[in-house]
C-alpha positions as CSV (number, residue, x, y, z in Angstrom):
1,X,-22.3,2.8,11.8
2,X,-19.3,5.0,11.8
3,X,-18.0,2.8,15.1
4,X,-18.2,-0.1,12.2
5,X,-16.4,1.7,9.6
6,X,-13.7,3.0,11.9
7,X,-12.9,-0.7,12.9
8,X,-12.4,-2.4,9.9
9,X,-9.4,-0.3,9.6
10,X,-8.0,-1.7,12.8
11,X,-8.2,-5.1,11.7
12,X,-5.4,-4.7,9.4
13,X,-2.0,-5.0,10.1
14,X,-0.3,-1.5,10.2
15,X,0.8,-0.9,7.0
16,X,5.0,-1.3,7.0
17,X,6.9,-0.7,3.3
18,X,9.1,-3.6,4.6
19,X,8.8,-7.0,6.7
20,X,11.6,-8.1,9.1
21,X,11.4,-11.9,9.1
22,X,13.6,-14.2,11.7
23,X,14.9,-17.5,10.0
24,X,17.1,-19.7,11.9
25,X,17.8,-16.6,14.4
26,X,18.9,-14.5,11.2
27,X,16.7,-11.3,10.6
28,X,15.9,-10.6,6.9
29,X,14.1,-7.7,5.5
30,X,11.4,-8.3,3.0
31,X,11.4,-5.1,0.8
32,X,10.6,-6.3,-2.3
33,X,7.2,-4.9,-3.3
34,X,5.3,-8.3,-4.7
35,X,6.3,-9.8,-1.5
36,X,5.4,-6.8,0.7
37,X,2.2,-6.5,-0.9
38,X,1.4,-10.2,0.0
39,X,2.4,-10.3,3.7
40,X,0.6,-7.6,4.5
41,X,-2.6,-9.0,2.5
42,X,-3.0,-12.2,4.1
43,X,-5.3,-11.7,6.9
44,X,-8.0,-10.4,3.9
45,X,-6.6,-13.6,1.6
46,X,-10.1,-15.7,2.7
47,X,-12.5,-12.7,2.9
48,X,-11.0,-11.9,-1.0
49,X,-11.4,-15.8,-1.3
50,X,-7.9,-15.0,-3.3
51,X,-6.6,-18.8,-3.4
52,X,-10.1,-19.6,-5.1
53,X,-9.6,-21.6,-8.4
54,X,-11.9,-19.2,-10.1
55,X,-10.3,-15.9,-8.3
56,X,-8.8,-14.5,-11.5
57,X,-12.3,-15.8,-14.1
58,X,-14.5,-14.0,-11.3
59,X,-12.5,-10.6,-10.3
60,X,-9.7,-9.9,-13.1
61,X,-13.4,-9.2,-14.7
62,X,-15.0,-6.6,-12.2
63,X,-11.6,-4.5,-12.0
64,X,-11.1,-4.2,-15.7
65,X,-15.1,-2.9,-16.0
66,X,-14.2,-0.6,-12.9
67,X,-10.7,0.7,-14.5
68,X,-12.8,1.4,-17.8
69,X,-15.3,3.2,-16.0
70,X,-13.1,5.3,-13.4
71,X,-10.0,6.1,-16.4
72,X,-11.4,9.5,-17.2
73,X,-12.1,10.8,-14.4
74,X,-8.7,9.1,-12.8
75,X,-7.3,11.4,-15.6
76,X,-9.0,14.4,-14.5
77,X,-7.8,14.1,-11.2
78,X,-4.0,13.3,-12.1
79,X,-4.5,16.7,-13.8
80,X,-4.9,18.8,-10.5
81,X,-2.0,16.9,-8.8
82,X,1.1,19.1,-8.4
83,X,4.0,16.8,-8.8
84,X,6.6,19.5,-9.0
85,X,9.6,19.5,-7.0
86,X,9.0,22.3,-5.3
87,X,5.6,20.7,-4.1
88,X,7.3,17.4,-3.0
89,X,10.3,19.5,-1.3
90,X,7.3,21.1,0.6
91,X,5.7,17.9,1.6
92,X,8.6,16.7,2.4
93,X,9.4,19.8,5.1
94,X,6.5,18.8,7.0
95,X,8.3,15.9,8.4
96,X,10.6,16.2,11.5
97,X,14.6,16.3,10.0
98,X,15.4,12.9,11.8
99,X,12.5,11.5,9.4
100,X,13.4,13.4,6.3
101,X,16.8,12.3,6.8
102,X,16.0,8.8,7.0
103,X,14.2,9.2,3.7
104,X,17.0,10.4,1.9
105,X,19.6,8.1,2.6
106,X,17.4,5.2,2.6
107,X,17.4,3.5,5.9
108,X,13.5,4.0,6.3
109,X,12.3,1.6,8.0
110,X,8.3,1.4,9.0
């Protein structure tokens, strides 16, 4: 079972923050985070049955009930996060200085 688990997160593409794209032998970067979001969802877009006509009367549904149901303890949980500086600054040391200095002058590129 655990083989099976381990899998499905193969199947996806690896996860990029942006999308280089060749049209008419010009490369564009998709960074825009709708778009992003879409590209790399496509390969699930039948398994979700997304482009259903009743996607949106049958899931919008499920999500709200499951947001309702998980906001509290989603709360709880924010609580316990350290979002100081000094704990991003120390996240951010455990990257190599090549990658922290991509980060900060924003030529990341996945």
């Amino acid at each position: 079972m655990a083989h099976k688990l381990d899998k499905v997160d193969s199947e996806l593409p690896p996860l990029r923050l942006v999308f280089k794209k060749e049209k008419e032998g010009t490369v564009h970067w998709i960074t825009a985070p709708i778009e992003v979001a879409m590209l790399y969802s496509e390969p699930w877009a039948n398994t979700w049955n997304a482009y259903h006509a009743d996607f949106d009367e049958l899931t919008v549904p499920c999500f709200r009930k499951l947001r309702k149901e998980s906001l509290a303890e989603a709360g709880e949980t924010a609580k316990g996060i350290d979002g100081s500086a000094k704990a991003i600054r120390d996240s951010i040391s455990k990257f190599s200085n090549a990658m922290a200095k991509r980060f900060s002058i924003g030529k990341f590129r996945c």
